[in-house]
ROSE-4610 file (N, C-alpha, C; in Angstrom, 1 decimal, always signed):
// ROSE-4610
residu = [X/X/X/X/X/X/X/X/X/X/X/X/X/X/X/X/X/X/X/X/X/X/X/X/X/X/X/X/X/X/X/X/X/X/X/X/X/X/X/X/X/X/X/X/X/X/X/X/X/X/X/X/X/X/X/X/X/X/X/X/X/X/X/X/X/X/X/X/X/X/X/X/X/X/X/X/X/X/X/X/X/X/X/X/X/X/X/X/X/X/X/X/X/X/X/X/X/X/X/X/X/X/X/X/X/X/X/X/X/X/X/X/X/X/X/X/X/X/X/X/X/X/X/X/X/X/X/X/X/X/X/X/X/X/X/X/X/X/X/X/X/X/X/X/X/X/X/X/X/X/X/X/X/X/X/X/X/X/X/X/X/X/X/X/X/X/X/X/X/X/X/X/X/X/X/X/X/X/X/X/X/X/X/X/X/X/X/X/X/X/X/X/X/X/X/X/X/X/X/X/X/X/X/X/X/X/X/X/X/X/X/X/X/X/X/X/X/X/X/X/X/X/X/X/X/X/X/X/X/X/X/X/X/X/X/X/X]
num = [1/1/1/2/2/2/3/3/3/4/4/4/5/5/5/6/6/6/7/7/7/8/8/8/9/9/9/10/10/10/11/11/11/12/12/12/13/13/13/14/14/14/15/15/15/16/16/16/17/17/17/18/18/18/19/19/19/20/20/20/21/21/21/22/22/22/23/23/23/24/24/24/25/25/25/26/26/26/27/27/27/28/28/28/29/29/29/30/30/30/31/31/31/32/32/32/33/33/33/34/34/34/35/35/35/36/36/36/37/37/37/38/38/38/39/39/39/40/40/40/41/41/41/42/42/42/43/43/43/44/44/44/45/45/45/46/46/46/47/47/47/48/48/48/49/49/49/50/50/50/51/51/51/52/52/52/53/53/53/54/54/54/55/55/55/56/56/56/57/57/57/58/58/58/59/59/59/60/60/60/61/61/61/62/62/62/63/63/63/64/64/64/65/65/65/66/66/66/67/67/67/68/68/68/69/69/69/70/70/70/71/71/71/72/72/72/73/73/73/74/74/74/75/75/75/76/76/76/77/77/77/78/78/78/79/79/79]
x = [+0.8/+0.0/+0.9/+0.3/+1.2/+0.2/+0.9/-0.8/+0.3/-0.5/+0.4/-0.7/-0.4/-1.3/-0.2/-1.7/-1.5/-1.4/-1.8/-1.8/+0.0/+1.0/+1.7/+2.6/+2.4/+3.5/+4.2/+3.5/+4.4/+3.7/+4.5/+4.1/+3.5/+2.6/+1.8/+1.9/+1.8/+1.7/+0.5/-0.5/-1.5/-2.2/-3.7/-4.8/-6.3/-6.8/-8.4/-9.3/-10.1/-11.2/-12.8/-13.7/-14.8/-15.8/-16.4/-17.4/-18.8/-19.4/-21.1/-21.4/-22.7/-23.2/-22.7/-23.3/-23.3/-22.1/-21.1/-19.7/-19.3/-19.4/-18.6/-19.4/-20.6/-20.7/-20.3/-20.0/-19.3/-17.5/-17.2/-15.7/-15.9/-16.9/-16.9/-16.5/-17.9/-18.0/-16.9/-16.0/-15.3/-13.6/-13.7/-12.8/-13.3/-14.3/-14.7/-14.4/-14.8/-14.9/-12.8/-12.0/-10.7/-9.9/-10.7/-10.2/-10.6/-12.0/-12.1/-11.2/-10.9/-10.1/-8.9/-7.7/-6.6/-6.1/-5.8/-5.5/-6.0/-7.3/-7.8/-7.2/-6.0/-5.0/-5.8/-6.3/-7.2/-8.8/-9.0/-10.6/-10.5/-11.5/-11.8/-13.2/-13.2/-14.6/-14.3/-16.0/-16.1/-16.9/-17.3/-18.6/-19.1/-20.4/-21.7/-21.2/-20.3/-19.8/-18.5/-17.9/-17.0/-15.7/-15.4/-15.1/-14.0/-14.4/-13.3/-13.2/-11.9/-11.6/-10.6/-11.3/-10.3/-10.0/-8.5/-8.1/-7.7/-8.0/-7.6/-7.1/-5.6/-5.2/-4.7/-4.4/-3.9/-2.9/-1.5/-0.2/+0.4/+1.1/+1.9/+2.9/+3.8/+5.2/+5.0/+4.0/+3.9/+3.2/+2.4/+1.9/+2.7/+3.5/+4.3/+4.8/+5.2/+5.8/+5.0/+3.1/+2.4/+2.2/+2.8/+2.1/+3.3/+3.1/+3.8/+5.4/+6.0/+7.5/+7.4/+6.6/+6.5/+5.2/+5.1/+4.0/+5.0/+5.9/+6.3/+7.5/+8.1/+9.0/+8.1/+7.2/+6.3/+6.3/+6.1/+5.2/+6.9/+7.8/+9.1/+9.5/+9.6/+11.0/+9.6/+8.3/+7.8/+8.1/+8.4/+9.3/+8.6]
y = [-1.2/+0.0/+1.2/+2.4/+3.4/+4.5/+5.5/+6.7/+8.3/+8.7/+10.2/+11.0/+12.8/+13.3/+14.3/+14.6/+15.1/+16.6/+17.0/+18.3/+18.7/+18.1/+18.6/+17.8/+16.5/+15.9/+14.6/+14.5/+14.0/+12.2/+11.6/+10.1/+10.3/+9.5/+9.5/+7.8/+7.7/+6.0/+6.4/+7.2/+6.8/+8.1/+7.5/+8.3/+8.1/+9.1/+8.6/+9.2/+8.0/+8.6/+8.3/+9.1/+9.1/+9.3/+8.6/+8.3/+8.0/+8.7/+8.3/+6.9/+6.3/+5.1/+5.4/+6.2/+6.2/+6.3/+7.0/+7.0/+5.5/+5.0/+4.0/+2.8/+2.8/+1.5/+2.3/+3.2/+3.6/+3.0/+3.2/+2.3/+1.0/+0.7/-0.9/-1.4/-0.9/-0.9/-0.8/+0.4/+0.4/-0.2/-0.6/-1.7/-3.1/-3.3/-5.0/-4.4/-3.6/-3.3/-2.9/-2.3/-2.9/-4.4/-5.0/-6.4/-6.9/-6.9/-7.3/-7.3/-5.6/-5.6/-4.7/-5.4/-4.5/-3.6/-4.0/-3.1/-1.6/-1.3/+0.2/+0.4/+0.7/+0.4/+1.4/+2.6/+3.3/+3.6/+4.4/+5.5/+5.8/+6.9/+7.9/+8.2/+8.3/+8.4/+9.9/+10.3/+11.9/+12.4/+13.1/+13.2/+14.0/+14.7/+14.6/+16.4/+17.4/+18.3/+18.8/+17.4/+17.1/+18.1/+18.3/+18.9/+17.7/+16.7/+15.9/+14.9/+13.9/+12.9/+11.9/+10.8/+9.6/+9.1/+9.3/+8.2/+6.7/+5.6/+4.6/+3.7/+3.2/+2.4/+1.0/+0.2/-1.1/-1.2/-1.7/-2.0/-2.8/-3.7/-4.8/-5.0/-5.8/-5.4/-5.3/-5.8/-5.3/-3.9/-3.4/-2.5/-1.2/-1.1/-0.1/+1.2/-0.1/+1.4/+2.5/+2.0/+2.7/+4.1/+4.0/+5.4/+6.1/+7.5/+8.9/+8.7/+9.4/+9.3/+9.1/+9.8/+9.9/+9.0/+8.8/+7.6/+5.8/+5.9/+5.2/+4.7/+6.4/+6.3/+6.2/+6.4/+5.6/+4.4/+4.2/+2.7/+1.5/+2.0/+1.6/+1.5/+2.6/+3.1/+3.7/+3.8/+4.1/+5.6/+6.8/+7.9/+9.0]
z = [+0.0/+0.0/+0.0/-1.1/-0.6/-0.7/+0.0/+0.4/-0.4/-1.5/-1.4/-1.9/-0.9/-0.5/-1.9/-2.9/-4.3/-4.0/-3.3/-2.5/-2.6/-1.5/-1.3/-1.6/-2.3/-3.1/-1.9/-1.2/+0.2/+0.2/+1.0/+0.9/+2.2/+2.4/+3.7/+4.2/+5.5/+6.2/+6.8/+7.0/+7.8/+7.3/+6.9/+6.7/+7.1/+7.3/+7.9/+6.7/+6.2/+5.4/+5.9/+5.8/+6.4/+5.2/+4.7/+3.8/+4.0/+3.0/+3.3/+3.2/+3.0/+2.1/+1.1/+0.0/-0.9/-1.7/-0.9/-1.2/-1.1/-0.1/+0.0/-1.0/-0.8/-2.1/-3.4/-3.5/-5.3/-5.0/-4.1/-3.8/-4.0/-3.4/-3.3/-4.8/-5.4/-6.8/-7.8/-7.6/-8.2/-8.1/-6.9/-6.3/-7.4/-7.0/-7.5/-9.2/-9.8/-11.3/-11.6/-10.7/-10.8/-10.7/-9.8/-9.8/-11.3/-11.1/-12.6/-13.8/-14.0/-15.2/-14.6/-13.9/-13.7/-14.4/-16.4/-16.9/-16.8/-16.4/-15.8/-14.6/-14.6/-12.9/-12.3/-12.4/-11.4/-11.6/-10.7/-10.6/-10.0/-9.7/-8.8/-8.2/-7.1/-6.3/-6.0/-5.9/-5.9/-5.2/-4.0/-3.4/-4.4/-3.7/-4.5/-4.9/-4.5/-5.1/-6.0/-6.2/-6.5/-5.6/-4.2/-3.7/-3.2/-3.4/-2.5/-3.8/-3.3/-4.5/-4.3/-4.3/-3.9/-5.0/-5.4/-6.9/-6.0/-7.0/-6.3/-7.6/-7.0/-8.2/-7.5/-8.6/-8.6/-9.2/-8.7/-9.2/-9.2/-10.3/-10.2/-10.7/-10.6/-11.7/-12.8/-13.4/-14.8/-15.4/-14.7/-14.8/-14.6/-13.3/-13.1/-14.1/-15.3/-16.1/-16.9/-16.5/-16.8/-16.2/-15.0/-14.0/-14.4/-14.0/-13.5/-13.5/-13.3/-12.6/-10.9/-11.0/-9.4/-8.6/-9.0/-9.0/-8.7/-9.8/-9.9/-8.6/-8.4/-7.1/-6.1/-5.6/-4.4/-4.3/-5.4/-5.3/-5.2/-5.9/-5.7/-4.6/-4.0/-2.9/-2.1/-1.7/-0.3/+0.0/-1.3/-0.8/-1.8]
């Protein structure tokens, strides 16, 4: 797992999210709909004013050289 807060570019180890219902079954959702097809390595959940925004991805060694530069040094090196 690696957590980075897009804001200020920083790696994070611990986060608290607080979600409605309806937020959280759209995660569910789109959790089960990334297992399904890993190639879509991410999505994004959005409350209802699009004011907040959870990207959520899936990575594997093969996937990796798809993401970011910096994306990629997280998920690498934790940094």
């Amino acid at each position: 797992m690696r957590i980075l807060d897009g804001t200020s570019d920083n790696a994070l180890t611990d986060v608290y999210i607080y979600l409605t219902i309806e937020e959280a079954k759209e995660m569910l959702d789109s959790l089960a709909a990334l297992l399904e097809k890993p190639d879509n390595n991410h999505t994004h959940i959005d409350d209802n004013e699009y004011k907040h925004e959870i990207t959520i991805s899936i990575y594997t060694e093969d996937n990796i050289k798809y993401f970011n530069k910096r994306s990629q040094k997280l998920i690498l090196e934790d940094k």
